[in-house]
C-alpha positions in Angstrom: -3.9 -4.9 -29.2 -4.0 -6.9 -26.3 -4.4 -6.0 -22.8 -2.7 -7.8 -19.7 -3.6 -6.5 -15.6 -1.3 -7.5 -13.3 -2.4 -7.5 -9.8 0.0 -5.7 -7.5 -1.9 -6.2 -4.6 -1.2 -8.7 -1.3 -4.9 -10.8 -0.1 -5.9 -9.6 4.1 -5.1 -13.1 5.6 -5.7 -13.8 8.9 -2.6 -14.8 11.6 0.1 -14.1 9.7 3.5 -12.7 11.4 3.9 -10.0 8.5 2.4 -7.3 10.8 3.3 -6.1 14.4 1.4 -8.3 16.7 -1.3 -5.7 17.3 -2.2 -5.0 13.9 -2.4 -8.7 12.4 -5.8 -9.1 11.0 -8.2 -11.5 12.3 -11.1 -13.4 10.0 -13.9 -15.5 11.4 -15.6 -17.2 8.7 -19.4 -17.6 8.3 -19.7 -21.0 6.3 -22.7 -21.7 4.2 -24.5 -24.4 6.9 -24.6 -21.5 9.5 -25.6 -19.5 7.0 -28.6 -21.1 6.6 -29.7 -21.0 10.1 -29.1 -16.8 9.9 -31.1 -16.9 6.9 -34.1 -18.4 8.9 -34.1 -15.4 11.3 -35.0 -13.5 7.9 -37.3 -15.4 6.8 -40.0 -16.9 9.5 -41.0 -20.0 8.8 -38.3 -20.9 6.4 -36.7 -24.8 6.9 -33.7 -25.3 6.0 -34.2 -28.5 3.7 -36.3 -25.6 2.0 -32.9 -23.7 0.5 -30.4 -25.1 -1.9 -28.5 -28.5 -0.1 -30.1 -27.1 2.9 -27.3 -24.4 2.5 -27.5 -20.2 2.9 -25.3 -17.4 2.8 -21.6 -17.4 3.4 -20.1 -14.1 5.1 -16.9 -12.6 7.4 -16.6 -10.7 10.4 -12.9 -8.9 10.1 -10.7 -7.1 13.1 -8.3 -5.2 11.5 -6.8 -1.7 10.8 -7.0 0.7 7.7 -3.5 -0.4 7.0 -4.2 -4.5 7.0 -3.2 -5.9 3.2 -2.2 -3.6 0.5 -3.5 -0.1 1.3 -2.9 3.6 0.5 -1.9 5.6 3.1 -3.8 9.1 2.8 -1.6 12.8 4.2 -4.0 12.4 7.4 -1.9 9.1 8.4 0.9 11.2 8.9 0.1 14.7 10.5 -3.3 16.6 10.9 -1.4 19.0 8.4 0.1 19.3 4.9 1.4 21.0 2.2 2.3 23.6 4.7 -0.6 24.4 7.3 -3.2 23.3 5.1 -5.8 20.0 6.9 -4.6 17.1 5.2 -6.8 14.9 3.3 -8.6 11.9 4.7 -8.8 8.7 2.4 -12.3 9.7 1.7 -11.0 13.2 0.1 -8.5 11.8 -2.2 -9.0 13.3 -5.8 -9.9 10.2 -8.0 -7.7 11.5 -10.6 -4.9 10.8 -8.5 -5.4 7.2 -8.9 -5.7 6.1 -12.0 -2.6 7.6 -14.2 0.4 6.7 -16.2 3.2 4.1 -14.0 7.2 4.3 -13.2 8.7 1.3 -11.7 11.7 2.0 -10.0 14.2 -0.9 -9.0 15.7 -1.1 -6.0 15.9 -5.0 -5.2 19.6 -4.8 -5.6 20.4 -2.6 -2.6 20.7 -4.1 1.1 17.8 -4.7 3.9 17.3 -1.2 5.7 19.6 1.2 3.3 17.9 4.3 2.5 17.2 5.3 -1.2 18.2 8.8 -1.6 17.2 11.7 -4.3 20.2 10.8 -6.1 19.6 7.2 -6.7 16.3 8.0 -7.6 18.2 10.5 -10.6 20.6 8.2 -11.7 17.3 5.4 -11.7 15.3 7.5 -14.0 18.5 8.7 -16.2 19.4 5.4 -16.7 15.9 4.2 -17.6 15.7 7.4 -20.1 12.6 8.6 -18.5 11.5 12.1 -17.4 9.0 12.2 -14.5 5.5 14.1 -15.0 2.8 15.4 -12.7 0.2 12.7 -12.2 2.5 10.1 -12.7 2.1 6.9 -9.9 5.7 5.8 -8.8 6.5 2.3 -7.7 10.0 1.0 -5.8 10.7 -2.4 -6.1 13.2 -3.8 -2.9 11.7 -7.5 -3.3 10.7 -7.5 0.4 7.5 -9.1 -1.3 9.5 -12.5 -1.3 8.8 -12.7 2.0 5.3 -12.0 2.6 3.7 -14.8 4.8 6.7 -14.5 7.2 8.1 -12.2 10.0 11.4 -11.3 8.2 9.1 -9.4 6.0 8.9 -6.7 8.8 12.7 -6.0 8.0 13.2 -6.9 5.1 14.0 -4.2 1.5 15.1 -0.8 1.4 13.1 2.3 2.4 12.5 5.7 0.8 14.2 8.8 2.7 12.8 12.4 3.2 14.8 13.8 0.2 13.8 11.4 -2.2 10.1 11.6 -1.6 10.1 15.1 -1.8 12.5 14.7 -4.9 9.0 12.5 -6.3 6.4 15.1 -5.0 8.5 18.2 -6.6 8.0 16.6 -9.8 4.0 16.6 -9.8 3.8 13.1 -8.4 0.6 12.4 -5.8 0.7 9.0 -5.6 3.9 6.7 -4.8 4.4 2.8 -3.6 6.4 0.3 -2.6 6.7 -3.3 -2.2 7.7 -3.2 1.2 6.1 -2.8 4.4 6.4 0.6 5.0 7.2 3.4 2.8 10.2 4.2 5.1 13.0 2.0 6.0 11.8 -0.7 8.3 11.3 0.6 11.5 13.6 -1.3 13.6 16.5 0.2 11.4 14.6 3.5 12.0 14.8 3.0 16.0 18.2 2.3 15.9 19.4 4.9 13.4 17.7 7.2 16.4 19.0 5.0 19.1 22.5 5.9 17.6 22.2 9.6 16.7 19.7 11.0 19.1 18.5 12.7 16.2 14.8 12.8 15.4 14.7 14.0 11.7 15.4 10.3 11.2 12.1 9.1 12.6 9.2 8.2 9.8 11.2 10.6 7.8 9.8 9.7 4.5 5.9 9.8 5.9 6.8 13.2 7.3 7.4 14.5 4.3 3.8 14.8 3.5 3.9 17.2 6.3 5.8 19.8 3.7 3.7 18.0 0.8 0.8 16.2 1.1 0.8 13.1 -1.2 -0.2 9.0 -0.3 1.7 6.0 -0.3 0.8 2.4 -1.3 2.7 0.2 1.2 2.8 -3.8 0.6 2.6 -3.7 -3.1 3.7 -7.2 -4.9 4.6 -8.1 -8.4 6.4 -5.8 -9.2 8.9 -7.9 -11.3 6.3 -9.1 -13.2 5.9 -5.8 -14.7 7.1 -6.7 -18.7 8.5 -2.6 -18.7 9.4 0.4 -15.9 7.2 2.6 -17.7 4.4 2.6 -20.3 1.4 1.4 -18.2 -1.6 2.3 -16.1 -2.0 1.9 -12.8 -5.5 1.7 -10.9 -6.0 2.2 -7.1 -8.6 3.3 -5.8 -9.0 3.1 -2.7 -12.1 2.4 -0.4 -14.3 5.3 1.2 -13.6 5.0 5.0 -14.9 8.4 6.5 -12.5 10.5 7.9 -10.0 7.8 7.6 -5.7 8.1 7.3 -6.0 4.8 4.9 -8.0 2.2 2.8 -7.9 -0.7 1.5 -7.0 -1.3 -2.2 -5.9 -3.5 -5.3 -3.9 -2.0 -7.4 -4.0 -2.9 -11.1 -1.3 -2.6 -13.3 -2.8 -2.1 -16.7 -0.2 -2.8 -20.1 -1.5 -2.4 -23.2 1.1 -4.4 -26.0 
């Protein structure tokens, strides 16, 4: 048997235009000479001809949110409430199990920049793929806005998941969802203008606020997706890391296929 991961998750770069201004990460880089010279502060009397080519540690500093890079969103991120009235989870109270279970790739690449994916495409997806959904199960959508990580078309670009077909996913047992895209939702600017043109609020973060009804998370800026040899009959890993009291973390999601 032989066992392939494929990495699903986007690197935390610095300056690129793939985030709102406000939330683009920054990264200042230690490099091994200054290194050195921090290292001497540990160690008095320490020269630096005295360490390896005269060279020491390497380290960041990072500026950047919870959501910077691939990153699951916990039910905190999108109301102080779930599943009804009950506090919602914090990234630090997600149940491990949740993250490590069997994966559904569902493709959506075909449909246009900023269409909603409703509860029946989701049905005729999984009929037409011959698979049944079960509780634990970790659900990925494919829209191939991936392509275009790096730039800021990426901010617009793929479809986005709607109220009724998240709930259609957490009705079913799932916890844990993702997408390949920027936001779980249709990109925001086709959010605002669906609002602009309607006056009508239920089409604000609809998808997110469904958490608010049932509390699940969302992986947003997934990748790799095609490279997936299968929609179904794999693991997928991703945990994320322990920020206290946090509505995200940061994580690298591993697709695991066993052939």
């Amino acid at each position: 048997m032989t066992t392939t991961y494929i990495d699903l998750s986007i690197s935390i770069e610095p300056g690129l235009p793939s985030d709102p201004e406000m939330m683009i990460p920054r990264v200042d880089y230690v490099d091994h000479l200054t290194g050195a010279d921090q290292m001497k502060t540990f160690f008095p009397g320490l020269q630096t001809e005295q360490l390896p080519d005269g060279l020491g540690w390497s380290l960041e500093f990072m500026h950047l949110t919870t959501h910077s890079g691939t990153h699951l969103d916990a039910p905190w991120h999108y109301h102080p409430t779930m599943s009804q009235g009950k506090k919602a989870l914090t990234i630090d109270e997600i149940p491990l199990e949740w993250c490590f279970s069997d994966g559904v790739v569902l493709d959506f690449s075909s449909k246009a920049d900023g269409d909603g994916i409703s509860a029946e495409d989701v049905d005729q997806c999984l009929d037409q793929m011959g698979y049944c959904l079960k509780p634990l199960d970790i659900v990925l959508v494919r829209t191939g806005a991936d392509a275009y990580w790096g730039t800021a078309e990426y901010l617009v670009k793929g479809a986005g998941m709607t109220r009724d077909s998240t709930l259609y996913l957490l009705d079913r047992g799932v916890n844990v969802v993702g997408i390949d895209a920027w936001s779980w939702d249709r990109p925001l600017p086709f959010l605002a203008k669906a609002f602009q043109d309607s006056g009508d609020p239920s089409v604000v973060w609809e998808a997110h606020f469904a958490g608010i009804e049932k509390g699940y998370c969302h992986m947003e800026k997934l990748t790799n997706l095609d490279k997936l040899p299968r929609p179904f009959g794999f693991k997928v890993a991703c945990f994320p890391v322990k920020i206290k009291n946090a509505s995200a973390g940061w994580c690298r999601p591993v697709a695991i296929v066993e052939e």
